[in-house]
C-alpha positions in Angstrom: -40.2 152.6 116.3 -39.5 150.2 113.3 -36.4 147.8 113.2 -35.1 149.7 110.2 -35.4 153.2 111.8 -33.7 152.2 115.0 -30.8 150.9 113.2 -30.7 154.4 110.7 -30.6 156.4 114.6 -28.2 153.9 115.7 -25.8 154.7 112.6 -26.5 158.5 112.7 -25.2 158.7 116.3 -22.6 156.4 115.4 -21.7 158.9 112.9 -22.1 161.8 114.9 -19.4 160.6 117.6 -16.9 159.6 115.2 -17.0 163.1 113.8 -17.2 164.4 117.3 -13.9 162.3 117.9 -12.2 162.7 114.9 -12.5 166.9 115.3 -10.8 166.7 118.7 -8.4 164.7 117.5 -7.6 167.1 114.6 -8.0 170.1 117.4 -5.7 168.2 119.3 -2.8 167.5 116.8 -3.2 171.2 115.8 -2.2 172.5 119.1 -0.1 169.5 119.7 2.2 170.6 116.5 1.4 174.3 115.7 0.3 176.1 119.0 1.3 174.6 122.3 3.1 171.7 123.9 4.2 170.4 127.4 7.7 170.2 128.4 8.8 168.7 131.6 12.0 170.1 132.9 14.7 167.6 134.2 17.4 169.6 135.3 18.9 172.6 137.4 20.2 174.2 134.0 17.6 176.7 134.3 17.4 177.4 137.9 15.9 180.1 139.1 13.4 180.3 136.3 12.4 177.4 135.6 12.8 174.3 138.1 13.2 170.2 138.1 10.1 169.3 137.8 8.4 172.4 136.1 6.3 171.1 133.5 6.0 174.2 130.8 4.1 175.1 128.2 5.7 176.5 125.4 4.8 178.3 122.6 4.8 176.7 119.0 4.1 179.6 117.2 6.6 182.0 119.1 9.4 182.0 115.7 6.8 181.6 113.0 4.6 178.0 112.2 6.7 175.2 111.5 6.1 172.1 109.7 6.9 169.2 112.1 10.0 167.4 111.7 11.4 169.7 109.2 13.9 173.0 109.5 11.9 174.9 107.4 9.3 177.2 108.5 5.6 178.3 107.2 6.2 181.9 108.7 9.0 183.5 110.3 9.2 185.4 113.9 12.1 186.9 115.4 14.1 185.4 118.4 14.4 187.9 121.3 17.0 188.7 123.9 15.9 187.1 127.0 13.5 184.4 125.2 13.7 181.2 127.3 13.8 178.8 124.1 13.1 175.1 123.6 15.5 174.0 121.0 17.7 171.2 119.1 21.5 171.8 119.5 22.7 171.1 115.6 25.2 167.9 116.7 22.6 166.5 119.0 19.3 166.4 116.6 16.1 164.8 118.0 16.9 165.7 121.9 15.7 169.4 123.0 17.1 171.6 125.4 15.6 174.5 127.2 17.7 177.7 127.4 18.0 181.0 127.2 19.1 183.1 124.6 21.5 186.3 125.5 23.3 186.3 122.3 21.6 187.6 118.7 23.7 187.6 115.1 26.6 189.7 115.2 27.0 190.0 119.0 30.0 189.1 120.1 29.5 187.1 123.5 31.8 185.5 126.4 31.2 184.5 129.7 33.4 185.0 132.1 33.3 183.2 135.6 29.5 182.7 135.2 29.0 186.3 134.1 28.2 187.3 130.2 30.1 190.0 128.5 28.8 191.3 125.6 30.0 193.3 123.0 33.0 193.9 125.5 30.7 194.9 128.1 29.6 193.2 131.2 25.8 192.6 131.6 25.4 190.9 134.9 25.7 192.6 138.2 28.5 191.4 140.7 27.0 189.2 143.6 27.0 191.0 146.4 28.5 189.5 149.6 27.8 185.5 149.9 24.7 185.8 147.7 25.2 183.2 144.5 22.4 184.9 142.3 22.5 188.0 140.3 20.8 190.1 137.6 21.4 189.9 134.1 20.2 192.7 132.2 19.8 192.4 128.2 20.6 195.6 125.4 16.3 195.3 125.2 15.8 196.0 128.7 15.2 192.3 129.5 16.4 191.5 133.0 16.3 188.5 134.9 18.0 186.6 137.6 21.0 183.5 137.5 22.8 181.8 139.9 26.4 181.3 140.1 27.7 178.0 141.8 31.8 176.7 141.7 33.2 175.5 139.7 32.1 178.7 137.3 31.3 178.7 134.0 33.7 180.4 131.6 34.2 180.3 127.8 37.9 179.7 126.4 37.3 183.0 123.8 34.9 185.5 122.9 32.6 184.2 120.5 31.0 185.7 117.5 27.4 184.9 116.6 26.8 184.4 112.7 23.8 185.5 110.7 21.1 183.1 111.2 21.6 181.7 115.2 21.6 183.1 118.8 23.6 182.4 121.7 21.9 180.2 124.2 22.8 179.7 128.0 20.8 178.4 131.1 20.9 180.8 133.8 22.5 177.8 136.4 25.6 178.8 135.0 27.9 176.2 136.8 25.9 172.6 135.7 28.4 170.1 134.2 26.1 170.0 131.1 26.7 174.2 130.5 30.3 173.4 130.6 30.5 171.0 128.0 28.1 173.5 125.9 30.4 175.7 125.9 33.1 173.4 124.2 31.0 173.5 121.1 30.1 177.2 121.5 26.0 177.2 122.8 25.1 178.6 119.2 21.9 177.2 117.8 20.4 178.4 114.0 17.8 180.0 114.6 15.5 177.1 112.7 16.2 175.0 115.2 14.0 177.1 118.0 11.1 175.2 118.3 9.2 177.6 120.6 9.6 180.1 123.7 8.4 179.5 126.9 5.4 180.9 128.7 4.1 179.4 131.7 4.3 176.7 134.5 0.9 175.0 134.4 1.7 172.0 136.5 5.2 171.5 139.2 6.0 168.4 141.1 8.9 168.2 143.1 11.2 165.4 142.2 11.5 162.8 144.8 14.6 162.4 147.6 17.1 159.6 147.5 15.2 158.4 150.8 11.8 158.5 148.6 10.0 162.0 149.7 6.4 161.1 149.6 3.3 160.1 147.0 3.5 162.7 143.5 0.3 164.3 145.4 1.9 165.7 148.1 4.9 167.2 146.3 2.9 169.2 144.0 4.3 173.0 144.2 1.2 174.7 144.3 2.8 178.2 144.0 4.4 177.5 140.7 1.3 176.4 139.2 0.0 179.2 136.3 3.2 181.0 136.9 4.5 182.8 133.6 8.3 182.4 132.4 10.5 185.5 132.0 
């Protein structure tokens, strides 16, 4: 082989990984922005759904495309009842939240001592005996489990949702973080939904005070794959 052809195989491949590279990059930031992402969940707020130290996927496409770092949307889906949501609260902007949303425009929603009442009716079952966790079951047909833990969570007045948000909530409904959501009313527009959750694909139990072992052994192989209702 001649000096000058090695050097025209040496660019070629040289080409030929760089376009290898730069497609998965472009694959990457396409799922990265428009189809999936990770979320890693840091608090109870969600118990028993989703747990510290649940790492999520979440769909991007769930309420339509979006373009990144902008409101408005390429295409449009619906929020449903139930939906466990990743989303921007509109006086906190840039930090995201995981909740779910029980409340849809027009719905008149309260929460009384942990339980939701809406449109004047109760939804969630009364614990029964010393059991903290209940049902909640949706106008769809959605149902799904929450804890209650003192001090409970109640709202001051029944609140209306307006055209164009939902009512979010996490289904702890005690945390000290629910409470002061509920000062400013837990309604979100619905542009600021930035997906709905679909499955656990890796879990990690958060350390002990006292340490609790190497990130190996507190992998919660159980949770792993486990889809999101």
């Amino acid at each position: 082989m001649t000096r000058r052809k090695a050097e025209r195989e040496a660019r070629k491949i040289i080409r030929d990984y760089s376009l290898a590279i730069g497609a998965s990059v472009l694959v990457a930031l396409v799922i990265r922005f428009f189809l999936l992402e990770a979320y890693r969940m840091p608090s109870r707020a969600m118990l028993p759904a989703v747990e510290p130290g649940d790492t999520i996927f979440v769909s991007k496409f769930a309420y339509g495309l979006r373009v990144p770092g902008a409101e408005k949307r390429l295409t449009d889906r619906p929020p449903h009842y139930g939906d466990i949501a990743v989303l921007e609260f509109p006086d906190e902007l840039g930090r995201e939240y995981i909740k779910r949303i029980v409340g849809m425009p027009g719905d008149k929603v309260k929460l009384d001592k942990g339980m939701l009442v809406l449109n004047g009716k109760s939804v969630t079952e009364p614990p029964k005996g010393e059991d903290l966790c209940t049902v909640e079951s949706l106008p769809n047909g959605k149902s799904y489990p929450i804890c209650l833990e003192p001090p409970l969570l109640s709202t001051e007045e029944t609140i209306t949702v307006p055209e164009g948000s939902v009512f979010v909530v996490g289904d702890l409904r005690t945390s000290p973080n629910e409470i002061r959501r509920m000062k400013t009313q837990g309604l979100v527009p619905e542009a600021r939904l930035h997906g709905r959750a679909q499955f656990v694909w890796l879990s990690i139990q958060p350390p002990t005070a006292g340490g609790g072992g190497d990130w190996f052994s507190r992998i919660r192989f159980n949770r792993m794959f486990k889809g999101i209702h």
